[in-house]
C-alpha positions in Angstrom: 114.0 140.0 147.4 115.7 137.5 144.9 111.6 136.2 144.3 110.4 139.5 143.6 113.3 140.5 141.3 112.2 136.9 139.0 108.8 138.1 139.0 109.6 141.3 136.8 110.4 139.2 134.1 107.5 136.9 134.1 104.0 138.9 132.6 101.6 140.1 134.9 98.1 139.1 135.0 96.5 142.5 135.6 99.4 145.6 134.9 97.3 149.1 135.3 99.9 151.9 135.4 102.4 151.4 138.6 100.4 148.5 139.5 100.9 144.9 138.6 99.3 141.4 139.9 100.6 138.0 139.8 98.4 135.1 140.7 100.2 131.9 141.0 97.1 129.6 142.2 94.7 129.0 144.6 95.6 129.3 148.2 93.8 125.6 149.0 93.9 124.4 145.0 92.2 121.0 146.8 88.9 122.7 148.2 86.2 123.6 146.2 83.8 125.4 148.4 82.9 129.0 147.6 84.8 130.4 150.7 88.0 128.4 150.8 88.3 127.5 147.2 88.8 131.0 146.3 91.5 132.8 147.8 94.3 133.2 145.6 98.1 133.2 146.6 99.3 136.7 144.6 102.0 139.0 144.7 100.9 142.9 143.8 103.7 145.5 143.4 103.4 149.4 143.0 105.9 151.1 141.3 107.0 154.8 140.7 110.6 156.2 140.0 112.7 154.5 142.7 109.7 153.4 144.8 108.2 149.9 144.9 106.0 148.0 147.8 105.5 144.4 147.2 102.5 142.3 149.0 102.4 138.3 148.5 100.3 136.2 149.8 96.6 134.5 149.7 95.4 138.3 150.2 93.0 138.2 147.1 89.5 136.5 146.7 88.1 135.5 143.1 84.9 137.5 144.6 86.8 140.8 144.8 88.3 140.3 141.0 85.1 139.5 139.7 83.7 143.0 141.5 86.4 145.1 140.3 85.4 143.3 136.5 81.7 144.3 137.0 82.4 147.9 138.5 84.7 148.3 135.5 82.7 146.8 133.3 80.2 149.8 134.5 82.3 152.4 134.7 83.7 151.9 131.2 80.1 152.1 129.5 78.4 155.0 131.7 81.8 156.9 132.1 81.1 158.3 135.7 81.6 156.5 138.8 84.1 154.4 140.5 85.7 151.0 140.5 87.4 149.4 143.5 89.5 146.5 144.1 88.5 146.5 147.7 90.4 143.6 149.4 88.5 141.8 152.5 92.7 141.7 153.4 94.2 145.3 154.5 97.4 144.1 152.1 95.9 145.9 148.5 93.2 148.3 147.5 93.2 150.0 144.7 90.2 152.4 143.8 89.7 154.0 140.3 87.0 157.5 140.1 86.3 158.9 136.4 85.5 162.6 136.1 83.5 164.2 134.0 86.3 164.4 131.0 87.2 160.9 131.1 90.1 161.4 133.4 90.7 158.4 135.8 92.3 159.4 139.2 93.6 155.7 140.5 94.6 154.9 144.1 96.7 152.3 144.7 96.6 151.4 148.8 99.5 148.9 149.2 101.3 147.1 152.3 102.9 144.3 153.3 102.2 145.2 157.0 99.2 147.0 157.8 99.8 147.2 161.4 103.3 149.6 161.1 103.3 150.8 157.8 100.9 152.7 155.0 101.8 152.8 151.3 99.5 155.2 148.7 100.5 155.6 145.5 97.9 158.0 142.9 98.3 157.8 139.4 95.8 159.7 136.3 95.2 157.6 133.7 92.7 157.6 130.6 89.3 155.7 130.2 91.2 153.7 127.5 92.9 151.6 129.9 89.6 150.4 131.1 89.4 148.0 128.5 92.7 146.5 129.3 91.8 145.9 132.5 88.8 144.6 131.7 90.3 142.1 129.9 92.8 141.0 132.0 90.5 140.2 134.8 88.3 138.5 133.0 91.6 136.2 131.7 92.3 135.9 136.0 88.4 134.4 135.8 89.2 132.3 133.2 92.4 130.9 134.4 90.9 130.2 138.0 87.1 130.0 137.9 85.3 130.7 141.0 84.1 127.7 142.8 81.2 127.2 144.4 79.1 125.1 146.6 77.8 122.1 145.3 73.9 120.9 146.8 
C-alpha cells in the first residue's frame, strides 16, 4: 500500500474522472518487436468517496492506448458512439458511450484479481473532457512509441 499511497502525489498520465493511469515503462524496455516491445508496466486506480481499486502491472498494450486515441478521436468529432479502453488483460476496461445531448456515461471495469473479485465504477461526464483525454494519450504515444517489426 505504501507504493500506491507515493503514486497520488506524482501526476498521472491519463486522469478521466475517478480514473487515473500511471505508466512507468515498458514491460521488456530491451525488445523491440511489435508484440513484446509494447506492453507497458502501469498502475490504474478508480476512485469514488472512500472507494479505490488499484491494478499494477504490464496489463496495458500501446495497441489498446492508441485505439482508445482513435475511438476518441471519433467520438469527439461525430459526437455519437463509443470509446473503449478494452484491455487484452481482464485487470482494466474502461468504456465511454455519448448520447444524444453530449452526455458521456463512462464505465470503469477495474481488478486486481479477476478470478475472485469484480470492481465497476460509472461516472457521467461531459464531451469536454474528450479533449483532455485526447491529449493525454497521445502524450502516453509520445513518451513510449510503439515499436514495431523491423524487415
Amino acid at each position: 500500500m505504501k507504493q500506491q499511497s507515493s503514486l497520488i502525489a506524482i501526476t498521472p498520465h491519463v486522469q478521466l474522472e475517478g480514473l487515473l493511469l500511471w505508466v512507468h515503462g515498458y514491460q521488456f524496455p530491451e525488445i523491440e518487436d511489435d508484440w513484446d516491445g509494447n506492453w507497458l508496466n502501469v498502475s490504474a486506480c478508480c476512485r469514488v468517496e472512500d472507494t479505490e481499486v488499484w491494478v499494477k502491472g504490464p496489463i496495458l498494450h500501446l495497441s489498446e492506448i492508441k485505439r482508445w486515441l482513435e475511438e476518441c478521436e471519433q467520438l469527439s468529432r461525430t459526437l455519437s458512439g463509443k470509446a473503449a479502453l478494452a484491455c487484452m488483460e481482464p485487470h482494466l476496461k474502461v468504456t465511454l458511450q455519448i448520447d444524444k445531448l453530449g452526455a458521456i456515461a463512462m464505465t470503469v471495469e477495474i481488478t486486481p484479481d479477476h478470478l475472485a473479485q469484480r470492481h465497476q465504477f460509472c461516472f457521467t461526464i461531459d464531451q469536454s473532457y474528450l479533449e483532455k483525454l485526447i491529449r493525454e494519450c497521445r502524450q502516453v504515444l509520445l513518451e513510449y512509441p510503439m515499436r514495431e517489426n523491423k524487415k
